[in-house]
Residue frames as qw, qx, qy, qz and C-alpha x, y, z in Angstrom:
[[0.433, -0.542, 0.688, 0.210, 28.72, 69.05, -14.16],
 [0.463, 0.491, -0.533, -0.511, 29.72, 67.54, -17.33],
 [0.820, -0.115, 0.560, 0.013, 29.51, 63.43, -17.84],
 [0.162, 0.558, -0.731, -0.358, 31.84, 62.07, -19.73],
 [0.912, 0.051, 0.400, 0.069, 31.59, 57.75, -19.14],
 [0.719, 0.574, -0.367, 0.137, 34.60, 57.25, -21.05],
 [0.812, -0.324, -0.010, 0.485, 38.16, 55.59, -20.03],
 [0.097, 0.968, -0.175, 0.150, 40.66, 58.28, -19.34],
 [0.489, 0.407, -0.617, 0.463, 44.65, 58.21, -18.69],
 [0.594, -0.400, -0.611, 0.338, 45.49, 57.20, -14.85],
 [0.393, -0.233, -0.371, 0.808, 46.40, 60.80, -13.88],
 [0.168, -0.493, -0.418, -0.744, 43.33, 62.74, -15.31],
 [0.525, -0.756, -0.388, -0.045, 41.27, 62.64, -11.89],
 [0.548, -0.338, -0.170, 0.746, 44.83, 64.01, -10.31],
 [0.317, 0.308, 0.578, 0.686, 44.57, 66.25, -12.84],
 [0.359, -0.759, -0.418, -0.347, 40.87, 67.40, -12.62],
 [0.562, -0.692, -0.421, 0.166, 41.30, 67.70, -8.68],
 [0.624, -0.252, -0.148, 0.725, 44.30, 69.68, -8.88],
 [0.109, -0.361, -0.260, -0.889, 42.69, 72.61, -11.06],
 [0.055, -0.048, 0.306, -0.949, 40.24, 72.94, -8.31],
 [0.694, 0.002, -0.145, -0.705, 37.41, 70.71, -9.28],
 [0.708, -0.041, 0.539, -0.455, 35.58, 68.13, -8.02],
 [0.535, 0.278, -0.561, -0.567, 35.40, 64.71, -10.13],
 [0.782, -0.149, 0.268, -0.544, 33.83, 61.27, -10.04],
 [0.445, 0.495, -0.693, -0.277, 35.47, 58.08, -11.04],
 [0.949, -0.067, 0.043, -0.304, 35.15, 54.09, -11.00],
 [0.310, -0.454, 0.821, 0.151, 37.23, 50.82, -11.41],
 [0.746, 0.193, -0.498, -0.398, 36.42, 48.90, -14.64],
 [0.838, -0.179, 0.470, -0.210, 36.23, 45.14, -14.31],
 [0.287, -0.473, 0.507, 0.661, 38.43, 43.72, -16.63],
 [0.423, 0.484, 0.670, 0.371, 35.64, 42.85, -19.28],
 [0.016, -0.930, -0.288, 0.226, 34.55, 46.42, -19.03],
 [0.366, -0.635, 0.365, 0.573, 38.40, 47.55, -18.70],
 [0.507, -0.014, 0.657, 0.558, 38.88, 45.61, -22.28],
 [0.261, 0.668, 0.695, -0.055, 35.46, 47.09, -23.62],
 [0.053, 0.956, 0.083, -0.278, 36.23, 50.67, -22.90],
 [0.416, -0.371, 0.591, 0.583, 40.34, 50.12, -24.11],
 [0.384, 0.076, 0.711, 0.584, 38.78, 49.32, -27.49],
 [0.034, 0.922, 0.379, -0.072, 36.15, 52.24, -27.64],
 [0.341, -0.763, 0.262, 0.482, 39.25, 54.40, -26.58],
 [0.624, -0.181, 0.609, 0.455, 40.75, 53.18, -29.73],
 [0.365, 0.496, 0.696, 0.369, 38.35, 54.11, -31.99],
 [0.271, -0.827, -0.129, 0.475, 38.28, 57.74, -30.06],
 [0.387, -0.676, 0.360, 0.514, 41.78, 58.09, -30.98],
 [0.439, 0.242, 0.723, 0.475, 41.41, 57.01, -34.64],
 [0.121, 0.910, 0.396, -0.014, 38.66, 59.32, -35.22],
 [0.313, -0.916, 0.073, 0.239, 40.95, 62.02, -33.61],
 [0.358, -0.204, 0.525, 0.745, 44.53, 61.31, -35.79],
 [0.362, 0.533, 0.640, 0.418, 41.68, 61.20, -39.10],
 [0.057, 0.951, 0.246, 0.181, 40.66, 65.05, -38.21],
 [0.437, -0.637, 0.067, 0.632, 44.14, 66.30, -37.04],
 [0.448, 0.882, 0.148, 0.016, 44.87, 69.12, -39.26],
 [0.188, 0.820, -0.539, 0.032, 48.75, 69.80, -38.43],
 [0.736, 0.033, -0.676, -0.002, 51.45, 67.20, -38.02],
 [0.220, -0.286, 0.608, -0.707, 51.81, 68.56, -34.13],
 [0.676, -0.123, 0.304, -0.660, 48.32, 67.17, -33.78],
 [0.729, 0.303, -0.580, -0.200, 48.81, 63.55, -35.91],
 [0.496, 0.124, -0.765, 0.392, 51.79, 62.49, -33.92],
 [0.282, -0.262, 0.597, -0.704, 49.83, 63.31, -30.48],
 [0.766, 0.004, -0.042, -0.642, 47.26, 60.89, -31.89],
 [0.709, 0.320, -0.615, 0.128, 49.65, 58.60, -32.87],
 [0.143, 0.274, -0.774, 0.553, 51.17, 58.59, -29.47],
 [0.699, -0.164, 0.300, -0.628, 47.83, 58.36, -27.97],
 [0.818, 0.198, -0.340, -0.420, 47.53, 55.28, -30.00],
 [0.481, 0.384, -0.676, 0.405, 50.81, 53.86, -29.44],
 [0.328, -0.273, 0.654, -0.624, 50.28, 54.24, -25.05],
 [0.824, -0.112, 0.185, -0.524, 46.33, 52.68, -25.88],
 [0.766, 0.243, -0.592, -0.060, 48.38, 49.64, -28.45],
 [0.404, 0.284, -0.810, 0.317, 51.18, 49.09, -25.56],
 [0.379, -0.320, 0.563, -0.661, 48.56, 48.73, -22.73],
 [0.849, 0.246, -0.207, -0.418, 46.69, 46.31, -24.79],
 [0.775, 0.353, -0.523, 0.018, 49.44, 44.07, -25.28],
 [0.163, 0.216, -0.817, 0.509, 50.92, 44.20, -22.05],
 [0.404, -0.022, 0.505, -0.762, 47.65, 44.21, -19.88],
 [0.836, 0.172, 0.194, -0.484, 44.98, 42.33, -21.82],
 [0.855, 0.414, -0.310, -0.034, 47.46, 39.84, -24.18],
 [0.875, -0.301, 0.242, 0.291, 50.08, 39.02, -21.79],
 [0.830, 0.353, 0.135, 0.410, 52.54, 40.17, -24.07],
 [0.131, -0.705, -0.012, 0.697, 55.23, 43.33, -24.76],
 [0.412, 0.826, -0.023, -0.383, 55.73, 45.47, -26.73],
 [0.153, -0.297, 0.864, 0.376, 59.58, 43.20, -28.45],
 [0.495, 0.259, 0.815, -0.156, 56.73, 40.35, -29.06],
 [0.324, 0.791, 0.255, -0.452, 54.39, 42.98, -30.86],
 [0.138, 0.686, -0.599, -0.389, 57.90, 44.72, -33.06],
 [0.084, -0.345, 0.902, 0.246, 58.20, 40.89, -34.11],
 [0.438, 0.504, 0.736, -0.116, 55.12, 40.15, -35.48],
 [0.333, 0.878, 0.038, -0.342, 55.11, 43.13, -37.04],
 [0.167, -0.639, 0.612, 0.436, 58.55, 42.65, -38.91],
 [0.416, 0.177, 0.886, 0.100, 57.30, 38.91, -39.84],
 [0.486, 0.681, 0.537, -0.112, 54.26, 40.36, -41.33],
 [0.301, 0.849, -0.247, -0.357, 56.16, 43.09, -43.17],
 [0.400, -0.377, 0.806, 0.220, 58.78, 39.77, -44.09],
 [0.409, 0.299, 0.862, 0.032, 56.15, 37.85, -45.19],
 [0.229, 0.748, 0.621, -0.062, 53.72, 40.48, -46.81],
 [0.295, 0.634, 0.222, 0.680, 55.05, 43.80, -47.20],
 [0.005, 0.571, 0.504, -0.648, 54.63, 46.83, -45.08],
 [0.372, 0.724, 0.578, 0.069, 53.05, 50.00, -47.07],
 [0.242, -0.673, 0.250, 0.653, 55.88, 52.24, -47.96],
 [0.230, -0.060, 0.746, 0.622, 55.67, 51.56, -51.44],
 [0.413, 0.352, 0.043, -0.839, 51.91, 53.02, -51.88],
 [0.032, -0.029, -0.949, -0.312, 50.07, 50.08, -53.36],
 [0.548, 0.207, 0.141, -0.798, 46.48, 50.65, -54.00],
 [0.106, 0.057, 0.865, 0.487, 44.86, 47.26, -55.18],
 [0.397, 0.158, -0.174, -0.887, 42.25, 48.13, -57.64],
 [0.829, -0.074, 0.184, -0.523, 40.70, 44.51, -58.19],
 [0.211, -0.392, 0.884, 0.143, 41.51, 40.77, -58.82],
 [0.841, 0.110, -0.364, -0.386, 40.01, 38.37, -61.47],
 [0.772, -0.133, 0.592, -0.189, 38.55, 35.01, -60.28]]
């Protein structure tokens, strides 16, 4: 039987059980819960960096997007409006990156 240890969506064990196999699973604690969330992240990063079509990008993306809004709602207290408005501010304030800046260096 394969081992995985990794956090998986909520309906993967449905999933598993319903094809006809057998699977094992736990309940994080939430330091554990937060631990594995941000492993998971870095999963899915990996995974958008090797997608080869844009079919496969935007599923990464969306992965990303589900792992961001669970974050914010579950471990920050917060939603996803909260999130969109920080993000605006910072593109207000700073920029966002539609405009393909590349900085190359800055003199002290």
């Amino acid at each position: 039987m394969p081992t995985y240890n990794k956090l998986v969506r909520d309906r993967i064990p449905e999933i598993i059980e319903n094809s006809g196999k057998d699977c094992k699973t736990d309940t994080l604690n939430q330091d554990r819960y937060i631990l594995e969330l941000k492993k998971k992240v870095l999963e899915e990063v990996e995974e958008y960096q090797r997608a080869a079509t844009k079919e496969d990008a935007l599923e990464e993306l969306a992965d990303l997007l589900e792992l961001i809004n669970t974050l914010v709602k579950d471990v920050h207290g917060s939603s996803m409006e909260e999130l969109e408005k920080i993000r605006l501010d910072n593109a207000e304030q700073r920029g966002s990156y539609e405009e393909k800046v590349f900085l190359i260096e800055v003199e002290d």
